[in-house]
N, C-alpha and C positions, 0 to 999 in steps of 0.2 A: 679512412673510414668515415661515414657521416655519420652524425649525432642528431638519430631520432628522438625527440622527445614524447616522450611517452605519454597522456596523461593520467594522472596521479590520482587514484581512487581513496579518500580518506576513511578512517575509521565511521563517523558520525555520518558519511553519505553513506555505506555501503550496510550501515544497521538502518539507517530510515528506510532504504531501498528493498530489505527485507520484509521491516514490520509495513509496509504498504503492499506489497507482494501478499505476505497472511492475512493482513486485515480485508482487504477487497478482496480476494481469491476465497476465502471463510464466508465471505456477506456472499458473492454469489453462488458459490457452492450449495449454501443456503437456499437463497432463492432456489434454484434448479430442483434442489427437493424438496422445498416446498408448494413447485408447478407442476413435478411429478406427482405427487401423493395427490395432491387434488385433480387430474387428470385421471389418475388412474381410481381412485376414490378408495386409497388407503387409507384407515385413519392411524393415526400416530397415537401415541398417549399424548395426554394431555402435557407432561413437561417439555418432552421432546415437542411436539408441536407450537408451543408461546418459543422455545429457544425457536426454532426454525424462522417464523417468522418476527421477533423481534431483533436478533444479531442483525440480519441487512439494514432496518431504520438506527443501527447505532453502528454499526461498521461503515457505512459508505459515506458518512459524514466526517467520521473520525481518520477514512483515507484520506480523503480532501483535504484534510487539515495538514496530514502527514506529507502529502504532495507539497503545499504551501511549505511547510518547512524546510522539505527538501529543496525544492525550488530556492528560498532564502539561502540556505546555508550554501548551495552551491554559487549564486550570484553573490555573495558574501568571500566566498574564498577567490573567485576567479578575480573582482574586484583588488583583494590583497595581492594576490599574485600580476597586478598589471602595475599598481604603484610601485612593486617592488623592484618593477624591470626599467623602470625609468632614470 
């Protein structure tokens, strides 16, 4: 038989992978009904409406970042796993 190697999904990639999934997926979701309501000239109440448009100016920033870490922590492990094979 051969010996596929699989690769190895870890704990800490597959929760970043998550909260960057909710965090951008929430901020645009946002947007979308915040382009609706004003297209269509719904007005929202006042709280829902500041949440609608302030979550995307702090969610798409805070994905970015979450990307960046992911990015890290994956070039972090691959990294380990190459000195290890030597």
């Amino acid at each position: 038989m051969t010996n596929t190697n699989k690769p190895v999904i870890h704990r800490a990639e597959r929760s970043l992978t998550f909260m960057i999934a909710a965090v951008i997926g929430l901020s645009v979701l946002c947007m979308i009904v915040g382009f609706v309501s004003q297209i269509a000239k719904i007005t929202l109440p006042t709280a829902v409406y500041d949440f609608v448009i302030v979550l995307p100016l702090i969610g798409l920033p805070i994905g970015i970042l979450l990307i960046a870490a992911l990015v890290i922590t994956y070039a972090t492990r691959r990294s380990r796993e190459a000195r290890s094979v030597r």
